[in-house]
N, C-alpha and C positions, 0 to 999 in steps of 0.2 A: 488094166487090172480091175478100176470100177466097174467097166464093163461087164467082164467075167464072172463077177460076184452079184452082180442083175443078173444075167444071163441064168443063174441060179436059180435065181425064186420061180417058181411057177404062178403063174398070172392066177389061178385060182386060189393063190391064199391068201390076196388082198384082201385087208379089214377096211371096212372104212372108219372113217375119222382119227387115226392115225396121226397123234403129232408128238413130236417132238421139242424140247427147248434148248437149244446149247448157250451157254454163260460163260465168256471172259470175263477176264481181268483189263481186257488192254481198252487205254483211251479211244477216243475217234479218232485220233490223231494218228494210230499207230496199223501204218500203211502193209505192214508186214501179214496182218489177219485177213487184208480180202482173199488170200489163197483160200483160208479154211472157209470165209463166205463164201465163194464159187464151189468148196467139195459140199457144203454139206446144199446148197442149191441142187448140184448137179446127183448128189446120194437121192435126194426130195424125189426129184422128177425121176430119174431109175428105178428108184423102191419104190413110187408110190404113196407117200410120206409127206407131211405137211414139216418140214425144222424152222424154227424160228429163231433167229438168232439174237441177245441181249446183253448191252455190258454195261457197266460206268462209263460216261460218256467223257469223266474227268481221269475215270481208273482208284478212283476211291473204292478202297474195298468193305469200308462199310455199306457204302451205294450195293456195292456186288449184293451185300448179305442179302440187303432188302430185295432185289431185283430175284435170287434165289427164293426166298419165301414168296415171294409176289408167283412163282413158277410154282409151285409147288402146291400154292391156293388154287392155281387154273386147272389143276389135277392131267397134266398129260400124259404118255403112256412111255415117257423116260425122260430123263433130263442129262445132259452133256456138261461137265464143267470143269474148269480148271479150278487146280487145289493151289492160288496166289497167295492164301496164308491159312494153314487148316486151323488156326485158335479160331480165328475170324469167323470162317465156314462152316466148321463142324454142327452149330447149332443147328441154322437153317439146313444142312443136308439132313440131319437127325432127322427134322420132319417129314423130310423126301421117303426115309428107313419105313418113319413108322407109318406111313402111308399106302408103303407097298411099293410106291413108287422105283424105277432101278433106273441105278443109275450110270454114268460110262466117265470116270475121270480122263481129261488127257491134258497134256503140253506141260502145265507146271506138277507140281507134287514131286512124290514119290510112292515107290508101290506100296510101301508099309503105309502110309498117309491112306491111299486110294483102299485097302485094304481095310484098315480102320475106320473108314467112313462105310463102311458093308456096300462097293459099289461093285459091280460085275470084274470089271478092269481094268487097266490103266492102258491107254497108247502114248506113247511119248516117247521123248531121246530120254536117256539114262545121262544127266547134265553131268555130273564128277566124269562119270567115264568118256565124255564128247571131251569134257576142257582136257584132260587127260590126254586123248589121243591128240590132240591139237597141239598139247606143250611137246611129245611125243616128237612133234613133225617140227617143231619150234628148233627143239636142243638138236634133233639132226643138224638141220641148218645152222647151227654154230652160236642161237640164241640162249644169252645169260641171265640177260634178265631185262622185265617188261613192267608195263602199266597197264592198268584193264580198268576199262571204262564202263562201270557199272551205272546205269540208265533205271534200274529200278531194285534197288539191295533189301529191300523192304522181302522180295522174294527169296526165299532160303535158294532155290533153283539157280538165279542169277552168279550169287555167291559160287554154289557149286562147280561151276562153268570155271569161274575165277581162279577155285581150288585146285581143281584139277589141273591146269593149267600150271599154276605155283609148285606142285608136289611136281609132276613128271619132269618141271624144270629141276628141281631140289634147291628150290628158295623157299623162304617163308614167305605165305600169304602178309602182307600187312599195308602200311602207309599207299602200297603205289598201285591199289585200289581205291579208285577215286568214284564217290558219290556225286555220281553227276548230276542228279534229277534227269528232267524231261522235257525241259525247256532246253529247244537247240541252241539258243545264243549262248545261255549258261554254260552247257555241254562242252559248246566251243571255246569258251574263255577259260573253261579250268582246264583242259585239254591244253590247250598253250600255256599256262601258266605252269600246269605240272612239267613239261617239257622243259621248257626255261631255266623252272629251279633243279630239274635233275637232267643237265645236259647229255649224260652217259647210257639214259634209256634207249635199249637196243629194239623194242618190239612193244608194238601195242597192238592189245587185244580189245575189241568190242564185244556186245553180247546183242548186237540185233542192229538193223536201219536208223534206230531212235539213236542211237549213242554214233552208229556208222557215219552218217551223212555230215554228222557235225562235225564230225574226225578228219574224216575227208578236209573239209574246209579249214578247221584248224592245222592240218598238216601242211598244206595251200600257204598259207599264210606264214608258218616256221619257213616255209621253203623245203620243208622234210619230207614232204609225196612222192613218194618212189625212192626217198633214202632212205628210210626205216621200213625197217619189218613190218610187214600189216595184215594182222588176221582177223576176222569176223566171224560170230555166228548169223548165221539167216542170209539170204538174198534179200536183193529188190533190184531194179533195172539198175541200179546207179551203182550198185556195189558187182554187178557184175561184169557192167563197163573198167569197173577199178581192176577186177582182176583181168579182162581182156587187155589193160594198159600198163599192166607190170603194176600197177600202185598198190594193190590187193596182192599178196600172197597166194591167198586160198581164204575160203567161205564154207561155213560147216550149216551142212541142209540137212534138216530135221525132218523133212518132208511133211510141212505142215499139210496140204492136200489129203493125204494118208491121216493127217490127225483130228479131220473133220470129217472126212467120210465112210472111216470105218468104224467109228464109234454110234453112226446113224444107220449102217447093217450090222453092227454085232445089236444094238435097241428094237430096229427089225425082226432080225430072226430069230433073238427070245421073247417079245411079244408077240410075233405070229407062232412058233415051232418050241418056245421055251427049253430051246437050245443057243450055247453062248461058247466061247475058247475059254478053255480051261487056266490059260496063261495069259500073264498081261502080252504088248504089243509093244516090242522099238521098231517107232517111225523112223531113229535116225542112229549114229550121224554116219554122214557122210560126207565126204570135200568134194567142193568146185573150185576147180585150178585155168590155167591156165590151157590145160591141156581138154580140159571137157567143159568150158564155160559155154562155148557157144549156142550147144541145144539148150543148156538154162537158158539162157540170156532171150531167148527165144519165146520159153514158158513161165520168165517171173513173174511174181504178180499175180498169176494166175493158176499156173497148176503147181507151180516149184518155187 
């Protein structure tokens, strides 16, 4: 599909000096974002295009703020960001606006959010309507009710995932949403703890690798891997082993790849042609099962 969308541009409308900035939220830590570093590497070298990639190395979204004004002082010709808390953000992008600067929201937000920061448009999953179809696929299977392992709730998006997940079941969101931070031993310890005290939990939900892996291990240790229900958002090698081992359910792909690459040709083709899609973009979701885990398992990490 990147391919394709090269295969477009005609070599004569290269500008030079061309760059781009894209700006997370997620720590170094948080193994799930080298997909988007390989798209928007692999966008760079197609398009023609310098992206550079920037986050909080801690995931401090103050850090972010400053790292977006720091982008915005270097004046480049778009900037890419996620919307991890628009109070936060809005100022620094404000300056992006009055700059001239355009800009391309993707992964967290929402499009009213992406909309209100005057940015082109949003690529992302629609997070209510992924946890949604997820609790959807949950209540088939006979599930009543779950915990969800919230790894970063500071993000309204996170929540979302959770929400929807709670409503398609017809529980109320509350208590068995657990704040887990970001540290994996912590993850893992409140993870067995909540277990413990609520022996009757049919299903647990993750919302990425961060909250995943720890899960994994604390589920290891109840002895409950492969007897409880286990869903995820995101891949990584280890969680798609879980679903080739029956331990995993299914995994909801956002198709981060798509969430780094085509926010670096929609910035393309309205700085060169100042043509742009009229509508935002869903990357996702989509499930990885058992039944089609193995071409992932193949490109985690990397393309998927």
């Amino acid at each position: 599909m990147a391919a394709s969308f090269a295969a477009l541009l005609p070599s004569t409308a290269l500008a030079d000096g061309e760059r781009f900035v894209l700006i997370s939220h997620a720590p170094d830590s948080d193994s799930w974002w080298n997909t988007i570093k390989n798209a928007i590497n692999e966008a760079g070298d197609q398009l023609n295009v310098e992206v550079e990639y920037r986050n909080p190395p801690t995931g401090d979204l103050a850090d972010m703020a400053r790292i977006i004004e720091q982008a915005v002082a270097s004046n480049p010709q778009g900037i890419i960001t996620t919307i991890a808390d628009y109070e936060v953000l809005k100022g620094p992008l404000e300056k992006a606006r009055k700059k001239g600067i355009p800009v391309v929201t993707m992964n967290s937000g929402t499009a009213q959010e992406s909309e209100d920061l005057g940015a082109i448009l949003h690529v992302g999953q629609p997070e209510y309507d992924a946890g949604y179809g997820a609790g959807k696929r949950a209540k088939a299977d006979g599930v009543k009710n779950f915990v969800c392992v919230n790894h970063y709730i500071t993000n309204p998006a996170s929540v979302e995932r959770c929400q929807g997940f709670a409503d398609a079941l017809g529980v109320e969101l509350g208590s068995q949403m657990i704040d887990s931070g970001q540290d994996p031993t912590g993850i893992e310890k409140k993870v067995m703890a909540y277990l413990r005290a609520n022996p009757e939990t049919e299903a647990v939900l993750t919302l990425g690798p961060t909250s995943a892996h720890p899960t994994i291990r604390a589920l290891k240790k109840n002895r409950q891997l492969g007897n409880i229900y286990f869903g995820t958002f995101d891949l990584s090698g280890e969680i798609a082993q879980g679903i080739k081992d029956g331990n995993i359910q299914w995994g909801i792909d956002q198709q981060p790849f798509l969430q780094g690459y085509l926010p670096v040709m929609v910035l393309t083709l309205f700085n060169r042609y100042g043509v742009a899609p009229s509508n935002n973009i869903n990357s996702g979701p989509g499930f990885v099962t058992k039944e089609n885990v193995e071409l992932v398992e193949k490109l985690a990490g990397e393309y998927r």
